[in-house]
Backbone as CSV, one residue per row, in Angstrom:
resi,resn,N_x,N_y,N_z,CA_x,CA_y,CA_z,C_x,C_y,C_z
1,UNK,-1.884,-11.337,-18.421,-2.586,-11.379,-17.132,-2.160,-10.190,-16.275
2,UNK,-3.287,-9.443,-15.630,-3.425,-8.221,-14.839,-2.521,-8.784,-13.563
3,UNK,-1.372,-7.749,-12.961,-0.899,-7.596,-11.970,-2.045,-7.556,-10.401
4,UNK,-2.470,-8.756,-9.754,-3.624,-8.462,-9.056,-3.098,-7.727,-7.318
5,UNK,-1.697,-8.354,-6.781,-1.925,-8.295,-5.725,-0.594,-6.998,-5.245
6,UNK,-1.000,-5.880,-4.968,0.245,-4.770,-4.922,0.412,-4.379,-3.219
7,UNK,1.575,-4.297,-2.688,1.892,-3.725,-1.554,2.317,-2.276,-1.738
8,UNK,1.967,-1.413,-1.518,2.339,-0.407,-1.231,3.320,0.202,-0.050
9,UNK,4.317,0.401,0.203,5.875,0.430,1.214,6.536,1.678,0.934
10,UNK,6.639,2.430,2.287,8.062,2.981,2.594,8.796,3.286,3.530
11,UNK,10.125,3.014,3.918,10.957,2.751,4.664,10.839,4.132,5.162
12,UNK,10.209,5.669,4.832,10.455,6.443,6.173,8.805,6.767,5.843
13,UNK,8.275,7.229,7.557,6.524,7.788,7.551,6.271,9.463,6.906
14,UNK,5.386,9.483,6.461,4.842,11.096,6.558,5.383,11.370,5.096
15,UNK,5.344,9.653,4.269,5.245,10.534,2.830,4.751,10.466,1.591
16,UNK,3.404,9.985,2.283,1.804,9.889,1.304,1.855,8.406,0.933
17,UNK,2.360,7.763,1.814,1.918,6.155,1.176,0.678,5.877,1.728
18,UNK,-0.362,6.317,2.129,-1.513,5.889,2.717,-2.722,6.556,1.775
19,UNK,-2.179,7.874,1.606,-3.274,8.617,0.197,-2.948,7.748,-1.358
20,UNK,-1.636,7.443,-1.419,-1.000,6.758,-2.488,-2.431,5.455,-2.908
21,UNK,-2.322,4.951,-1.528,-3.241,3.718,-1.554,-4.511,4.012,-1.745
22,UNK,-5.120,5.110,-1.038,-6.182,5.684,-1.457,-6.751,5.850,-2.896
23,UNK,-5.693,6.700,-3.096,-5.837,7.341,-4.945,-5.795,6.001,-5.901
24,UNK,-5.209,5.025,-5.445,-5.157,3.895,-6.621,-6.359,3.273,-6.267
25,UNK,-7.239,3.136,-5.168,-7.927,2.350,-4.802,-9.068,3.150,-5.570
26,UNK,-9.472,4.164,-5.586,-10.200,5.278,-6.083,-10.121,5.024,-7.540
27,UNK,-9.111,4.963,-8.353,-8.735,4.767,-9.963,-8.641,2.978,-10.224
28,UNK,-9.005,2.300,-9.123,-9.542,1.016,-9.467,-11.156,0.828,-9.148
29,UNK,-11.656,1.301,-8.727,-13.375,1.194,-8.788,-13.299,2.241,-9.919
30,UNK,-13.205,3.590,-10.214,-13.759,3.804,-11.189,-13.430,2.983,-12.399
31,UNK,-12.312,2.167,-12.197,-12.416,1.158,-13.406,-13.282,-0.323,-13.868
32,UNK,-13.965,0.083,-12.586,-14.728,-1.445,-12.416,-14.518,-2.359,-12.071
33,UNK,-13.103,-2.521,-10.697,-11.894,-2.855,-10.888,-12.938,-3.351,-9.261
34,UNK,-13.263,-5.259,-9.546,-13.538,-5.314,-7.303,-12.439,-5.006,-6.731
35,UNK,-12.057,-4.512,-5.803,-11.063,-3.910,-4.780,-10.859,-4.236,-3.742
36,UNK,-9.980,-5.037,-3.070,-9.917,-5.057,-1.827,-8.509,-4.389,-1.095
37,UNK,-8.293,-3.394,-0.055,-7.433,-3.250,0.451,-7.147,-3.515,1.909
38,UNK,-6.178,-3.888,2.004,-5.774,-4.591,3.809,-4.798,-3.500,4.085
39,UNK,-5.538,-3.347,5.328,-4.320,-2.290,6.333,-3.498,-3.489,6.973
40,UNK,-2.122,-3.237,6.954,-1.423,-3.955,7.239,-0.406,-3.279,7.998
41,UNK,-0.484,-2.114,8.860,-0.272,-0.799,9.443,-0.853,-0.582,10.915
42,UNK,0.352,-0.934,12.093,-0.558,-0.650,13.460,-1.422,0.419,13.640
43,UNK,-0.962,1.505,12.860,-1.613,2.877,12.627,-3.226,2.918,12.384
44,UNK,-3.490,1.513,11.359,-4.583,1.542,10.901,-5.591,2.689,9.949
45,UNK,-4.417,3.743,9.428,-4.901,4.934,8.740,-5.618,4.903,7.570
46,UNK,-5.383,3.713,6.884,-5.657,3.812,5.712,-7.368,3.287,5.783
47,UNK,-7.258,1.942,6.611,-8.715,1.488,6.999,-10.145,2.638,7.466
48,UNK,-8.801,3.903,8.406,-10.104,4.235,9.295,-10.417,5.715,8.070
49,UNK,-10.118,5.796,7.000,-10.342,6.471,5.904,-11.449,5.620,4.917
50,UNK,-11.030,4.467,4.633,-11.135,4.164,3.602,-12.656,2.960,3.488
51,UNK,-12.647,2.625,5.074,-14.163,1.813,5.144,-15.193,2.586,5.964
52,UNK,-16.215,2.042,5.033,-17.337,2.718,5.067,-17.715,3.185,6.652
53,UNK,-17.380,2.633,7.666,-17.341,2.610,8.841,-16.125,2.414,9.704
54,UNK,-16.116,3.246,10.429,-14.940,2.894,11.400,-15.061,1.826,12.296
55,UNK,-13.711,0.579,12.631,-13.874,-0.171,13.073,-13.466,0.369,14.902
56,UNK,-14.180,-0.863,15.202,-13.644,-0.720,16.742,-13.058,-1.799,17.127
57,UNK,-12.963,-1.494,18.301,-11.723,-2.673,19.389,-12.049,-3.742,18.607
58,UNK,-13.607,-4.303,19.333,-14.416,-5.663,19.253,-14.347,-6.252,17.727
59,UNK,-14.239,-5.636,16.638,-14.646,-5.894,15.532,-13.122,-6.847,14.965
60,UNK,-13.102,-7.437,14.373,-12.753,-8.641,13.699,-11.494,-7.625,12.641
61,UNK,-10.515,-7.704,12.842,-9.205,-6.831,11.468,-7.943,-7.999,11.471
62,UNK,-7.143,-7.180,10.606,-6.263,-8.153,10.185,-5.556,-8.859,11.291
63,UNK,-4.932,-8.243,12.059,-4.451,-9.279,13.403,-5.066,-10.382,13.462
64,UNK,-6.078,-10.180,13.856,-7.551,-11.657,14.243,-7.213,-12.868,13.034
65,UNK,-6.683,-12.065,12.155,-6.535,-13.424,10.751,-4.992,-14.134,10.948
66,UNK,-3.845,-12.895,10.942,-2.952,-13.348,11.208,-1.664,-13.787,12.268
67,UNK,-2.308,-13.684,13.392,-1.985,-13.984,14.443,-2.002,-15.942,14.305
68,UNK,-0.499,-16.157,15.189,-0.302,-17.740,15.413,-1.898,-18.317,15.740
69,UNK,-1.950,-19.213,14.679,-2.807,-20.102,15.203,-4.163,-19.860,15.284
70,UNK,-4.273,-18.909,14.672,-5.792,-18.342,14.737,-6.314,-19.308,13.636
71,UNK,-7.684,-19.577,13.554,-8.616,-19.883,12.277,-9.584,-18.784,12.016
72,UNK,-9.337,-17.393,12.518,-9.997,-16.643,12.138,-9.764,-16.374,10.002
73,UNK,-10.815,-16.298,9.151,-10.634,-16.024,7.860,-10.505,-14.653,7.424
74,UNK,-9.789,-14.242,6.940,-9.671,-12.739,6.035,-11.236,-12.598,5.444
75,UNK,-11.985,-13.453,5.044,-13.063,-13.426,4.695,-14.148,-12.577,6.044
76,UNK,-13.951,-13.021,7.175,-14.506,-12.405,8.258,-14.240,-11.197,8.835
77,UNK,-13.330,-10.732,8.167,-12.716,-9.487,8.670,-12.876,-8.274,7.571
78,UNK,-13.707,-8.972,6.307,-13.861,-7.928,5.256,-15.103,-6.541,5.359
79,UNK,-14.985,-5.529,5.343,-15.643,-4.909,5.496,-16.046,-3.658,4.344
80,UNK,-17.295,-2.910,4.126,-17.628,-2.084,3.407,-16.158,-1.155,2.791
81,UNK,-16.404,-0.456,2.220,-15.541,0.677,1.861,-16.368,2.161,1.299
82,UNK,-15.712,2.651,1.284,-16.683,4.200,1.060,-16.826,4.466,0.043
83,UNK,-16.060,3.536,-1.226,-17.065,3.737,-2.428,-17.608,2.170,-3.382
84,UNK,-17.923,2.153,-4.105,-18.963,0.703,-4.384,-17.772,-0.096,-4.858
85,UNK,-17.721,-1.321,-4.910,-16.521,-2.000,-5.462,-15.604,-2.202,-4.864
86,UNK,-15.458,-1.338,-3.260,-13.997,-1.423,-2.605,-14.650,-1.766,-1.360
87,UNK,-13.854,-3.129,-1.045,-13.877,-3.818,0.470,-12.428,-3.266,1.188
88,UNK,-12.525,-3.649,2.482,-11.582,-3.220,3.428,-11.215,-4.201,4.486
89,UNK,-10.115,-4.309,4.763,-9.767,-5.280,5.629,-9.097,-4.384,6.848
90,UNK,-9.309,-3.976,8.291,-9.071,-2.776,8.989,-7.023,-3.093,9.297
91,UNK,-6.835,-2.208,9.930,-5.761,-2.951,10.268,-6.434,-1.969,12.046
92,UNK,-5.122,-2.131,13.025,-5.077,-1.413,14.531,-4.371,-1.785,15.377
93,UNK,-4.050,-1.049,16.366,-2.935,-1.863,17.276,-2.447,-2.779,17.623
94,UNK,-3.798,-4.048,17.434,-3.383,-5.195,17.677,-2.383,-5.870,16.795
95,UNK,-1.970,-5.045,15.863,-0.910,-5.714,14.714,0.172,-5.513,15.396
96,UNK,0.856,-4.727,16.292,2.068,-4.727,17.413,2.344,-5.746,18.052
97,UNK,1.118,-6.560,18.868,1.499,-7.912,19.783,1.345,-8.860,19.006
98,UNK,0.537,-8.617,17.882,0.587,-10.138,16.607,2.429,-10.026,15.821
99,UNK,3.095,-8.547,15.424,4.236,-8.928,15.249,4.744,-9.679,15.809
100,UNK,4.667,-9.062,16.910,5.937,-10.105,18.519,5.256,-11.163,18.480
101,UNK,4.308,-11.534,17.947,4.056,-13.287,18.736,4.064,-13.473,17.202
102,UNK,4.325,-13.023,16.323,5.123,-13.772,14.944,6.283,-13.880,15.150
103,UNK,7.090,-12.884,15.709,8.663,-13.128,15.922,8.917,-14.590,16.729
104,UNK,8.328,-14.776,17.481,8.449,-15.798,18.388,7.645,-17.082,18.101
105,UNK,7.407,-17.624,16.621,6.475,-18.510,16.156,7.897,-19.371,15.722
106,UNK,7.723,-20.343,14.740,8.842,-21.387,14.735,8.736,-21.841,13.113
107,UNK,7.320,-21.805,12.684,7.187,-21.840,11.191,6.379,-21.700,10.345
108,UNK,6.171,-20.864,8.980,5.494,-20.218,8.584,4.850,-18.695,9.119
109,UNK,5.744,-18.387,9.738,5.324,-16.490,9.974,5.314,-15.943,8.794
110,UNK,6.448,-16.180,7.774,6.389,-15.211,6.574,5.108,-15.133,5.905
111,UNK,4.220,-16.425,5.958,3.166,-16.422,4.754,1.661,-16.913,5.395
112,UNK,1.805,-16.157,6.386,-0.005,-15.753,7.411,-0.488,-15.181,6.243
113,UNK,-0.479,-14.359,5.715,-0.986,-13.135,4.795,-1.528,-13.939,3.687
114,UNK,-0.431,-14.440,2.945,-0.362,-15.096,1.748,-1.540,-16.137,2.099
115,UNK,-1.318,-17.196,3.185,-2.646,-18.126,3.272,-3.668,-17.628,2.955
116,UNK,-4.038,-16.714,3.928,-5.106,-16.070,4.499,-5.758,-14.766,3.062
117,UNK,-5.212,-13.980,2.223,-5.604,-13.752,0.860,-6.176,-14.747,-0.049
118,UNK,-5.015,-15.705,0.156,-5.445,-17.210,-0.903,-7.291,-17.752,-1.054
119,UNK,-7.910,-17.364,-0.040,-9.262,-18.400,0.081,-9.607,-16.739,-0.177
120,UNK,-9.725,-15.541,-0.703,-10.458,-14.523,-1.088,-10.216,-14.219,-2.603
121,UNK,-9.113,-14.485,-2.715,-8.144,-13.270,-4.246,-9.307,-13.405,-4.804
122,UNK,-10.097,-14.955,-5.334,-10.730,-15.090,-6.890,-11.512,-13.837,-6.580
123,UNK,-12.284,-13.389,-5.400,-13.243,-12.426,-5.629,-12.864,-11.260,-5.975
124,UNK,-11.477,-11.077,-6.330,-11.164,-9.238,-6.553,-10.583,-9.510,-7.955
125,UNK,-10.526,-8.108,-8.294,-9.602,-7.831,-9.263,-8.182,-7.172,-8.842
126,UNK,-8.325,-6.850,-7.992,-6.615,-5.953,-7.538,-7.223,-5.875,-5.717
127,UNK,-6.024,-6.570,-5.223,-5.722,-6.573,-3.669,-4.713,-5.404,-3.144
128,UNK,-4.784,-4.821,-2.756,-3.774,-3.446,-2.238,-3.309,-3.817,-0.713
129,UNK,-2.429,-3.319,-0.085,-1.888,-4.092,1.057,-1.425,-2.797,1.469
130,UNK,-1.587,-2.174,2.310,-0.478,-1.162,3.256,0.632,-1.259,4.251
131,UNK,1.333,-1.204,4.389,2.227,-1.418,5.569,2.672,-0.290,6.181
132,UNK,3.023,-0.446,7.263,3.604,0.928,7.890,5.164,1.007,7.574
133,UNK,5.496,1.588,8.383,7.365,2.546,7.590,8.250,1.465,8.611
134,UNK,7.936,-0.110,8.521,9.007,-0.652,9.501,9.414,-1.922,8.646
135,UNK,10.649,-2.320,8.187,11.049,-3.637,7.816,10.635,-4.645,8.705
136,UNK,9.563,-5.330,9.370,9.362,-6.255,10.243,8.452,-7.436,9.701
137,UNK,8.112,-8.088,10.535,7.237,-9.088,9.755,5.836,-9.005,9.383
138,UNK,5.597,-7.790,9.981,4.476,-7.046,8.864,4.589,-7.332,7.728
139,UNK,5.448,-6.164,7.309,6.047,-6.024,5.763,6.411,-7.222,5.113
140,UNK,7.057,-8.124,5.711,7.278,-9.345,5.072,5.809,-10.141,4.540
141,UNK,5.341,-10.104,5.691,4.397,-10.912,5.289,3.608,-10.192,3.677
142,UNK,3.064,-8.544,3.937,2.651,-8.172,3.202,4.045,-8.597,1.546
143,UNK,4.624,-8.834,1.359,5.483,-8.545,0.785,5.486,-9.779,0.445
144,UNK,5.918,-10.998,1.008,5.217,-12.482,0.453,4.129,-12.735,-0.151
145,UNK,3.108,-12.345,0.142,1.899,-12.294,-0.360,1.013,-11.592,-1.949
146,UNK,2.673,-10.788,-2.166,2.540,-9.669,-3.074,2.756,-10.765,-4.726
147,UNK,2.221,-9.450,-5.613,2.539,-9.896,-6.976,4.078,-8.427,-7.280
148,UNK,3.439,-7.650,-6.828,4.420,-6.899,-6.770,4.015,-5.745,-5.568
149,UNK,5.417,-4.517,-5.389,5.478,-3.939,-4.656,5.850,-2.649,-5.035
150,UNK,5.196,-1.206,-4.548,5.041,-0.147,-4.723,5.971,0.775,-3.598
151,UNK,7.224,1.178,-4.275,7.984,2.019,-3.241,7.466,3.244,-3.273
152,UNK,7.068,3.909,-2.226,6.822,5.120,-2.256,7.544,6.291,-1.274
153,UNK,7.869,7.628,-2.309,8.846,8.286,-1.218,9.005,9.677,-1.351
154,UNK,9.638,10.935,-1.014,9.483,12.168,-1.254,10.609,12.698,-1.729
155,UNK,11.529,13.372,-2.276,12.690,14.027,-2.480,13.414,14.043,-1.025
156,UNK,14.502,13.829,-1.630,15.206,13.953,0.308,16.616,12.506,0.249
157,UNK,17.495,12.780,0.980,18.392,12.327,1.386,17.833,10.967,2.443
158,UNK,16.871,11.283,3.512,16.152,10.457,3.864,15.759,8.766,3.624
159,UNK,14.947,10.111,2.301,14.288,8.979,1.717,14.909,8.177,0.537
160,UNK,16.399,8.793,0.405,17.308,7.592,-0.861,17.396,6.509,0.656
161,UNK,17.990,6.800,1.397,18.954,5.872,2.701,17.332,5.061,2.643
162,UNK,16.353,5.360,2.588,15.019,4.097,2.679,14.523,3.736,1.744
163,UNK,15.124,3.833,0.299,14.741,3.192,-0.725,16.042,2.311,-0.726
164,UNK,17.157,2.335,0.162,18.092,1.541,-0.194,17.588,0.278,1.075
165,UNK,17.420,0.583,2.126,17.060,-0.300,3.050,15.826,-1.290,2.643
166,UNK,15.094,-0.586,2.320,13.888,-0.866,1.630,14.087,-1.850,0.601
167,UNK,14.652,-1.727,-0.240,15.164,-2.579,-1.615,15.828,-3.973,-0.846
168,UNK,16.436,-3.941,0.489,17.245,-4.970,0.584,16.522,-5.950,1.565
169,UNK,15.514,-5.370,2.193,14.154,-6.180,2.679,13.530,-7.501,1.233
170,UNK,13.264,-6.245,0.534,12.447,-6.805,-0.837,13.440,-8.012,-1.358
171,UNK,14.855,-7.864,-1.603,15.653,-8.957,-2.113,15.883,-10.067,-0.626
172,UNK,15.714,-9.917,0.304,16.052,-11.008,1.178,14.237,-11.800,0.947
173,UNK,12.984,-11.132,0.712,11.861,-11.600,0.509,12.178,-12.623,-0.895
174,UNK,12.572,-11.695,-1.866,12.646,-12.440,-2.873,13.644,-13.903,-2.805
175,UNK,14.458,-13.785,-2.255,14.910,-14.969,-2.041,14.613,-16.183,-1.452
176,UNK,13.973,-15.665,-0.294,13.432,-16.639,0.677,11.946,-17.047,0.356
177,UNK,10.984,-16.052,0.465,9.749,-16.164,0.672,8.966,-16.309,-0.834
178,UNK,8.928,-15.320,-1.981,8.928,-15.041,-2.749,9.508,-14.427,-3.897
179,UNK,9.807,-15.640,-4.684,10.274,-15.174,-5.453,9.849,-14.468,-6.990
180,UNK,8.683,-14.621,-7.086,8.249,-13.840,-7.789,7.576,-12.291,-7.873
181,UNK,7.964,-11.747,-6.613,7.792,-10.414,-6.173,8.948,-9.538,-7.228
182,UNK,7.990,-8.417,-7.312,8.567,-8.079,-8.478,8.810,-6.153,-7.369
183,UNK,9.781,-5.219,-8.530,9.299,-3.919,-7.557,8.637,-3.125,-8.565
184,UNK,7.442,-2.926,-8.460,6.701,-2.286,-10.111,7.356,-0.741,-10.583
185,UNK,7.809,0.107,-9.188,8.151,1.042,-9.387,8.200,1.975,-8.244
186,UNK,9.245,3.038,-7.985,8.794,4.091,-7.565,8.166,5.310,-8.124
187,UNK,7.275,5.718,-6.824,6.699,6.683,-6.618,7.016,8.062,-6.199
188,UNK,7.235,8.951,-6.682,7.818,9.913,-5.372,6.551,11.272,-5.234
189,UNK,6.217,11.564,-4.345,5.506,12.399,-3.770,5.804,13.814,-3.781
190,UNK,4.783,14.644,-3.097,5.247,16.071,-2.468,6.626,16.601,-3.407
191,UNK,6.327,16.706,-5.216,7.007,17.377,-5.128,6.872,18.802,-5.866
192,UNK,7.961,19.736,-5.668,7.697,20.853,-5.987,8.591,21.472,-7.122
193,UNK,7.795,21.431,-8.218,8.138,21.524,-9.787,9.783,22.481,-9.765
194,UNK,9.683,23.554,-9.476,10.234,24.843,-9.273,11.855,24.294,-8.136
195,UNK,11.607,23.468,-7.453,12.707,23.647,-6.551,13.985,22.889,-7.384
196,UNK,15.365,23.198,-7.499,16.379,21.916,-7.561,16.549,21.220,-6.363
197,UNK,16.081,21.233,-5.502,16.654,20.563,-4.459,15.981,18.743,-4.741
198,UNK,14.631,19.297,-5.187,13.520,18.217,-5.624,14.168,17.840,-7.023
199,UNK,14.387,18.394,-7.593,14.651,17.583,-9.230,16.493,17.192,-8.835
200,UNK,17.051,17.323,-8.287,18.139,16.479,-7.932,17.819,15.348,-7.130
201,UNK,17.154,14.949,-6.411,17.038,13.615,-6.071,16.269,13.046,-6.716
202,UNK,14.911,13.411,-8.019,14.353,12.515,-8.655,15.465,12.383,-9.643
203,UNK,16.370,12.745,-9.807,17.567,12.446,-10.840,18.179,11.376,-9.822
204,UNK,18.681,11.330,-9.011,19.028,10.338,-8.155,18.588,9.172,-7.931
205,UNK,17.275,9.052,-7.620,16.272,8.032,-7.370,16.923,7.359,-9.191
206,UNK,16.135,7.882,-10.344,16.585,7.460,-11.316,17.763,6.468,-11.920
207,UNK,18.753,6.889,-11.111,19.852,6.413,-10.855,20.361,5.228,-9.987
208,UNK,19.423,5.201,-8.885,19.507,3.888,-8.221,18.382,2.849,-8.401
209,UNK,17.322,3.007,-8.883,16.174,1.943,-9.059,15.494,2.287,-10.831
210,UNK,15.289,1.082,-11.594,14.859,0.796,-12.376,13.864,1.928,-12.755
211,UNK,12.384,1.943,-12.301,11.417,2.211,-12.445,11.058,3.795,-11.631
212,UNK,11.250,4.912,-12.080,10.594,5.954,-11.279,9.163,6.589,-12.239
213,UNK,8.180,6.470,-11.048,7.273,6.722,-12.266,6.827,7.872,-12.501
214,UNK,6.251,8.148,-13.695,6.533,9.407,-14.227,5.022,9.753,-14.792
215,UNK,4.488,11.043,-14.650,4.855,12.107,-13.900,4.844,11.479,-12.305
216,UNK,5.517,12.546,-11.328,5.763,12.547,-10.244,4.610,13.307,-9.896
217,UNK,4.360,13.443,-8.348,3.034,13.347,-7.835,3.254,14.865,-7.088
218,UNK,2.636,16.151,-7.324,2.962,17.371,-6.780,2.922,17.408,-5.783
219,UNK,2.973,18.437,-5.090,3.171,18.882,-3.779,1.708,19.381,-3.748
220,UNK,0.630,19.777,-2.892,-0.675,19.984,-2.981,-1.164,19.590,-1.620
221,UNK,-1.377,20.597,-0.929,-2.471,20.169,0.555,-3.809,19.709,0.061
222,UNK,-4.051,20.148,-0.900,-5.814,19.345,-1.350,-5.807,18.291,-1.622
223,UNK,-4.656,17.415,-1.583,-4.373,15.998,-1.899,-4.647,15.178,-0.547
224,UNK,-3.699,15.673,0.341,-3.958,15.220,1.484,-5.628,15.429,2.221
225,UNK,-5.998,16.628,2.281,-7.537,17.080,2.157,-8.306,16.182,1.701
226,UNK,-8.245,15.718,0.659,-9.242,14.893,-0.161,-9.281,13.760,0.437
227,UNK,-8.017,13.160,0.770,-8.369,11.588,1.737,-8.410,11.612,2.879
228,UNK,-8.607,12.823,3.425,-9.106,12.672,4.728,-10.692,12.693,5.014
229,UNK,-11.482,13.625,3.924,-12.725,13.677,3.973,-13.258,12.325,3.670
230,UNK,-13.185,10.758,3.271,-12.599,11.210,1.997,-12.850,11.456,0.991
231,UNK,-12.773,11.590,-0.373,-13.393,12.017,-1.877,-12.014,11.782,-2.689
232,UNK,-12.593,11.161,-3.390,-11.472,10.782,-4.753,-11.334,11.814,-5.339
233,UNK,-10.098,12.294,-5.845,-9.473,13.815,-6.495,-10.645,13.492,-7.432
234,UNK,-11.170,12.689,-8.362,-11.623,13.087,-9.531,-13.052,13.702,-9.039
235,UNK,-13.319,13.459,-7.825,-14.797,13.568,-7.197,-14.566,15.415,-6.210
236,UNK,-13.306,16.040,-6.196,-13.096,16.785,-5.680,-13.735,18.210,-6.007
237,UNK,-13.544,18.415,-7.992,-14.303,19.080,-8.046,-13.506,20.383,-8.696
238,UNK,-12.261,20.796,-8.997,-11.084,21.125,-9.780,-10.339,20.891,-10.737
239,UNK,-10.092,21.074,-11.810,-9.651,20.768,-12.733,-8.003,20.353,-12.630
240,UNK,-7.585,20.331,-11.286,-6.350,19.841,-10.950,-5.931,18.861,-10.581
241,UNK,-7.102,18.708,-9.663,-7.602,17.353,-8.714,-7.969,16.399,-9.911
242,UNK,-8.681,16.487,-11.125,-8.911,15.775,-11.853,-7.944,15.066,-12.602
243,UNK,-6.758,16.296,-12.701,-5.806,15.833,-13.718,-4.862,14.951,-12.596
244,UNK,-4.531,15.362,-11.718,-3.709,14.125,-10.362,-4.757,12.911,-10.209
245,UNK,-5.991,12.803,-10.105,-6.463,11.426,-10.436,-6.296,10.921,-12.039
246,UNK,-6.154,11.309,-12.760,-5.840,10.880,-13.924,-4.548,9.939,-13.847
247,UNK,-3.376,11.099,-13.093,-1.996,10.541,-13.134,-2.057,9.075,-12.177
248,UNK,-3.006,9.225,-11.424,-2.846,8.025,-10.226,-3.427,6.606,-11.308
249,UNK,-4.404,7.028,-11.711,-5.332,5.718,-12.687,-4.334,5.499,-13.991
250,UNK,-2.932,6.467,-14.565,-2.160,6.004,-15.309,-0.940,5.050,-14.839
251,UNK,-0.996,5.685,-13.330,0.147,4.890,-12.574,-0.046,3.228,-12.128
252,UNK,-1.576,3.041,-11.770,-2.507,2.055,-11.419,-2.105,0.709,-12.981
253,UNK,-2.234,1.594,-14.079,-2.297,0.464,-15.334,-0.746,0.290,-15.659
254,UNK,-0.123,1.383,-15.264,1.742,0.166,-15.797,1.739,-0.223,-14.565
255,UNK,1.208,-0.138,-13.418,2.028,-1.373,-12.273,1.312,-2.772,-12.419
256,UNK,0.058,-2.630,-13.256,-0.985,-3.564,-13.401,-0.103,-4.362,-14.416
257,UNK,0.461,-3.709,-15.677,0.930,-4.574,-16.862,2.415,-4.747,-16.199
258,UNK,2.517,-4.172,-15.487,4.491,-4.709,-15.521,4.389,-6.049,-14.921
């Protein structure tokens, strides 16, 4: 049985976990793969890329579902996506005052998410989840809700100190909330073939977590480019761009089988 429900996470911003989500979401429709991804991110970056329309204030996103006490459905909050097969769930600011009035709830904050997926999953084949760069009850929730979870991160000193913080979120989840959350693997980004500075910390990373996945994901402004317009690398139109969507749709099937 296919790995359906993945969070995508990393403990510092600004290091492609939002294209990350993109590119897999991209190498799951071309697989035929229904898609749904939830911004789960006050930022809301990944949504205002990735559905067919940009949402506004008025419009119905994830807050509205998981906020205390709401009966609003994840089902009502689903929206187009910009390519066939992929729905969107927005995320936006309002996920800031829904944290705090989760902090201040009394029982069941961890698993808003988890409910609220539950009355949709049968319709997808793979659920994608974003979170922004904060251990809070965002992340938890996204992270309860998960089958597994996608660390993503760049070369850097940084970013070991937030794969370690990061990891110890995931084991206090696993204990409490879920325990069958698994970590499928890291990711590491932006990097640049040629430097040691970069191939000493993917030797590092190696060294502290199980799973680094391999190949690693180059360094490339047309990467970032591409999900901003947006256009799936394979739709970009380069024989480079093709071969980095390749790597993303190889990365997509071991987090699927692990």
């Amino acid at each position: 049985m296919s790995v359906k429900k993945i969070t995508t996470a990393a403990q510092k911003g600004g290091v492609g976990k939002t294209t990350t989500n993109l590119n897999l979401a991209r190498a799951a429709v071309t697989r035929g793969l229904r898609t749904l991804a939830i911004d789960m991110d006050p930022q809301g970056n990944l949504s205002s890329v990735a559905a067919a329309e940009r949402a506004t204030p008025d419009d119905i996103d994830i807050a509205d579902v998981i906020a205390p006490g709401s009966d609003v459905t994840l089902a009502e909050a689903i929206r187009p996506g910009v390519w066939e097969r992929l729905d969107v769930v927005a995320g936006s600011s309002k996920l800031s005052l829904v944290r705090d009035q989760l902090a201040g709830a009394l029982a069941g904050r961890e698993h808003r998410l988890r409910e609220a997926v539950a009355i949709v999953e049968d319709d997808y084949d793979l659920i994608l989840i974003d979170v922004g760069p904060n251990l809070d009850l965002l992340t938890i929730n996204a992270l309860t809700a998960s089958d597994r979870v996608l660390i993503v991160t760049e070369p850097g000193l940084f970013a070991a100190d937030g794969i370690a913080a990061l990891q110890n979120t995931i084991s206090i989840v696993q204990q409490y909330y879920n325990s069958s959350l698994q970590v499928a693997g890291v990711l590491v980004n932006r990097v640049e073939d040629q430097t040691s500075h970069d191939q000493y910390w993917i030797q590092e990373f190696s060294q502290s977590v199980d799973n680094v996945l391999d190949p690693v994901i180059p360094k490339h402004t047309w990467i970032r480019d591409a999900s901003e317009v947006p256009k799936g690398l394979d739709e970009w139109g380069t024989r480079k761009a093709r071969a980095i969507a390749d790597i993303y749709a190889a990365h997509l099937d071991t987090i699927r089988r692990s």
